[in-house]
C-alpha positions as CSV (number, residue, x, y, z in Angstrom):
1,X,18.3,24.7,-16.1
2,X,21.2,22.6,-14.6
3,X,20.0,23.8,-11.1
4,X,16.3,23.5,-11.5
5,X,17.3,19.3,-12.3
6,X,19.5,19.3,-9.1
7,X,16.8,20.7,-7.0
8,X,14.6,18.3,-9.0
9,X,16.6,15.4,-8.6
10,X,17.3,16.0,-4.4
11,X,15.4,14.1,-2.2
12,X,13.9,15.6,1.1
13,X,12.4,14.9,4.5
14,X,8.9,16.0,6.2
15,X,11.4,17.7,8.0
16,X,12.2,19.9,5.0
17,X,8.5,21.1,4.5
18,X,7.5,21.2,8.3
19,X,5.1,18.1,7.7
20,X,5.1,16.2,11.3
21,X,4.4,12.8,10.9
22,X,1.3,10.9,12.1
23,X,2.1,7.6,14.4
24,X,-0.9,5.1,14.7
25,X,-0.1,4.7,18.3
26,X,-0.5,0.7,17.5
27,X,2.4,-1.7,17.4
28,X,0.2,-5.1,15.9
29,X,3.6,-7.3,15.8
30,X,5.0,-5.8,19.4
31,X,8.5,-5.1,17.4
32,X,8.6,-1.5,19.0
33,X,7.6,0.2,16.1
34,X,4.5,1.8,15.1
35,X,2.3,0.2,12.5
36,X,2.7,3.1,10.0
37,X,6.3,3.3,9.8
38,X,6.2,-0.7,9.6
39,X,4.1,-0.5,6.7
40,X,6.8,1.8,4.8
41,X,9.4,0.0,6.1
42,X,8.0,-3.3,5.0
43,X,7.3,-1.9,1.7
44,X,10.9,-0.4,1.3
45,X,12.3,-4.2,2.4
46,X,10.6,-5.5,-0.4
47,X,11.3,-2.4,-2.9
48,X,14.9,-3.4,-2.4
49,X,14.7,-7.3,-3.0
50,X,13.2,-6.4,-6.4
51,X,11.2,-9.6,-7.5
52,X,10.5,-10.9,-11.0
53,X,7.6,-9.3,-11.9
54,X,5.5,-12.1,-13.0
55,X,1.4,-11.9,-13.2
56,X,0.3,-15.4,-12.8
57,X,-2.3,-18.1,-10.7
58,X,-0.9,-20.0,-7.5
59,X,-2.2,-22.4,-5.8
60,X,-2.5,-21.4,-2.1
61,X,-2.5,-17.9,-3.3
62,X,1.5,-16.8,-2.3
63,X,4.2,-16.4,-4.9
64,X,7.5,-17.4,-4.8
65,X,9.7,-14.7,-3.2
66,X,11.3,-14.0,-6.4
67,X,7.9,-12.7,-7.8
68,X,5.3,-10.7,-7.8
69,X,3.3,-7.8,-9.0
70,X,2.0,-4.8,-7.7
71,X,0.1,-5.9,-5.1
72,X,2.3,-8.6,-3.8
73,X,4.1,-5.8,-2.3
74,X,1.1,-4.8,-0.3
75,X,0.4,-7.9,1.5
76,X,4.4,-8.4,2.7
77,X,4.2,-5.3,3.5
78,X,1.2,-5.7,6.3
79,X,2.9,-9.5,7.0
80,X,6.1,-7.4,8.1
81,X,4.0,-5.4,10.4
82,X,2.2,-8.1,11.7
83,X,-1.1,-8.4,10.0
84,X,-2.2,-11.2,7.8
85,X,-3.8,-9.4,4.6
86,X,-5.0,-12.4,2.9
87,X,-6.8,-13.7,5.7
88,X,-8.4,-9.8,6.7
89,X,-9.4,-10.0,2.9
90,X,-11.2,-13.4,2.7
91,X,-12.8,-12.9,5.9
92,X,-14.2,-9.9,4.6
93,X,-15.2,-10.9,1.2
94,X,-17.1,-14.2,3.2
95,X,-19.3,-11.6,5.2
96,X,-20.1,-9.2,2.5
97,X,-19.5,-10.7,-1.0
98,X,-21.9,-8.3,-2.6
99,X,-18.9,-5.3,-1.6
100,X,-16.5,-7.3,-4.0
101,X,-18.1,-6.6,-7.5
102,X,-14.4,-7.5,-9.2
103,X,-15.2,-11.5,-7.7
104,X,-18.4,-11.4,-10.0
105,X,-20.1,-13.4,-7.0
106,X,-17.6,-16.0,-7.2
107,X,-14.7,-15.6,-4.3
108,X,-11.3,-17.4,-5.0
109,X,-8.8,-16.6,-1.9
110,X,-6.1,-18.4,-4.3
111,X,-6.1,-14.6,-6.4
112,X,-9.0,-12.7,-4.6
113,X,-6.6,-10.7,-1.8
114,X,-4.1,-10.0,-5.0
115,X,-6.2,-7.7,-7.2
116,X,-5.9,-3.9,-6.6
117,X,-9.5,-3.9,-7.4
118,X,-10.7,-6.1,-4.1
119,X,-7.9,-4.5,-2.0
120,X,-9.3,-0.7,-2.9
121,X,-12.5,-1.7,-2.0
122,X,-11.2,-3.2,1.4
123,X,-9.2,-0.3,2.1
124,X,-12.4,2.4,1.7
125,X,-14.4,-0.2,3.9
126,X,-11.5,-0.3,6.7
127,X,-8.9,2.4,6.1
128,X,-8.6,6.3,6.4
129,X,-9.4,7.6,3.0
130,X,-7.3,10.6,2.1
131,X,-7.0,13.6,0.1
132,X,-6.0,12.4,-3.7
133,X,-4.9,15.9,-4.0
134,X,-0.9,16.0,-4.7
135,X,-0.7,19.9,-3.5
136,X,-2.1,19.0,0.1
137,X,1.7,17.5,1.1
138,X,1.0,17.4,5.2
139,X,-1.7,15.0,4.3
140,X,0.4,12.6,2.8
141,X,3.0,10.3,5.0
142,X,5.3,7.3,4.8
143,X,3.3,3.9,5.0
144,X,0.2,5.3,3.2
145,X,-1.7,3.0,0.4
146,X,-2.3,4.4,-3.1
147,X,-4.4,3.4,-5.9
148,X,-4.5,3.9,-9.7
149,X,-7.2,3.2,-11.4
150,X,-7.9,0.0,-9.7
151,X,-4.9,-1.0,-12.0
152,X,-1.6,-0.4,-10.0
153,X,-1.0,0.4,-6.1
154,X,1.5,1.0,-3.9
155,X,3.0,2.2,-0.6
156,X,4.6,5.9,0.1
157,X,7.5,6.5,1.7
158,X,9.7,8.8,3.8
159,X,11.3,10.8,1.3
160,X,9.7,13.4,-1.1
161,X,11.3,15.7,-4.3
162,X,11.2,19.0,-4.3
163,X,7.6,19.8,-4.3
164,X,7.0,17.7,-1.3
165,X,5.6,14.8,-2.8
166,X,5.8,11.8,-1.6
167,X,8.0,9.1,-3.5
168,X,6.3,5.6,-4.5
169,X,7.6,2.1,-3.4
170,X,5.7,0.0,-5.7
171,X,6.6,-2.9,-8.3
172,X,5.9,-1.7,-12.0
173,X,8.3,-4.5,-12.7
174,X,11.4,-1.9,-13.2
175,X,14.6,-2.5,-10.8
176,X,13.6,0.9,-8.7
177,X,13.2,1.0,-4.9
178,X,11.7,4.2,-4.7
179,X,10.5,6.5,-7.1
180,X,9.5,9.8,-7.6
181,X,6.2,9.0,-10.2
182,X,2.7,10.0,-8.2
183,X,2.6,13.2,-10.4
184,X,3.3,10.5,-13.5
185,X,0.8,8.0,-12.2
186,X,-1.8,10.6,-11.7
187,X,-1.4,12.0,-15.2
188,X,-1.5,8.4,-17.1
189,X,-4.0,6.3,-14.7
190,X,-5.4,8.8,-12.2
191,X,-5.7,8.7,-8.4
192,X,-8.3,6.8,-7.3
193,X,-7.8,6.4,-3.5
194,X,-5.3,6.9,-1.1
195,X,-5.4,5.1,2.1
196,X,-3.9,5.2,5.8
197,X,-4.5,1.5,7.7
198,X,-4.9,2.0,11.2
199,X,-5.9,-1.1,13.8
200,X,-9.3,-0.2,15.2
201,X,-12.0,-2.5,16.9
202,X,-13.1,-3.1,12.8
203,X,-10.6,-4.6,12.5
204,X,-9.8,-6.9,16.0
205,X,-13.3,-7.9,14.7
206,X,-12.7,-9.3,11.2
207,X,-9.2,-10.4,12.6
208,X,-11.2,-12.6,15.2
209,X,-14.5,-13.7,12.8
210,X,-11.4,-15.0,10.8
211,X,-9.4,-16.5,13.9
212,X,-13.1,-18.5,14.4
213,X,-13.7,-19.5,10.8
């Protein structure tokens, strides 16, 4: 028993289960590192700071540093690798409001690029969807997006436990900067997508509709 929680408890590479790791081949803020590991890098950045985690309504749409939520992490996330998720969100939600049932035909960009529900539904219109299946590990990487439930999200990153899984960077509002909880999460809320974001022409298009608004 003491073992099995050691080996439980270790953390491991790709390297450890011969997963190789996917690059986008796209570098959107020219910093010399590929989008994907940006993504989990971001998220990881913002893992660490820990914010208050405080649900509430701001004007402009941005909280404080200090807090956020869930989904707060996603959007600093994508603004550390170059990509402005708000803006990709309300561009998208002002060609094709009827794709954003959780607006109920009213769009708000103050909250609108902040619910998991309207960022799910962006991510199946302009990201990879991916196996939700925890026992396919090569098909799961650092930087990937995953949703529960349309009720909590968050971003993968490089290190898995002993099974191979992937751990979580995510705010659930406890001071943890990774965590070893999809198995939990998919138990208690269910999988309901996982996501890679890659730039293609999709999305130099909504980046430029927005550019023009």
């Amino acid at each position: 028993m003491y073992l099995y929680n050691v080996i439980a408890h270790r953390q491991f590479s790709d390297q450890s289960f011969d997963v190789t790791y996917t690059l986008s081949n796209h570098d959107q803020n020219k910093n010399g590192i590929d989008d994907f590991i940006d993504l989990w890098l971001g998220a990881e950045r913002e893992a660490r700071r820990a914010p208050f985690y405080v649900s509430a309504y701001y004007e402009g749409g941005y909280p404080p540093a200090t807090q956020g939520v869930c989904s707060d992490l996603i959007w600093r996330a994508f603004r550390d690798a170059g990509y402005d998720f708000k803006a990709m969100i309300d561009a998208d939600i002002a060609a094709c409001p009827n794709c954003y049932p959780r607006i109920h035909g009213q769009s708000d960009s103050n909250i609108d690029f902040r619910r998991v529900a309207n960022i799910r539904v962006f991510l199946e219109r302009y990201a990879e969807a991916l196996t939700c299946d925890l026992s396919k590990i090569d098909e799961w990487q650092a930087g990937d997006i995953v949703v529960f439930a349309d009720s909590h999200i968050g971003i993968l990153s490089d290190v898995r436990n002993h099974e191979g899984i992937p751990f979580l960077l995510h705010n659930g509002g406890l001071p943890k900067t990774k965590e070893d909880c999809l198995k939990r999460e998919q138990f208690l809320k269910g999988i309901s997508g996982h996501y890679r974001f890659q730039y293609t022409e999709k999305i130099e298009e909504l980046l430029s509709q927005r550019e023009g608004a």
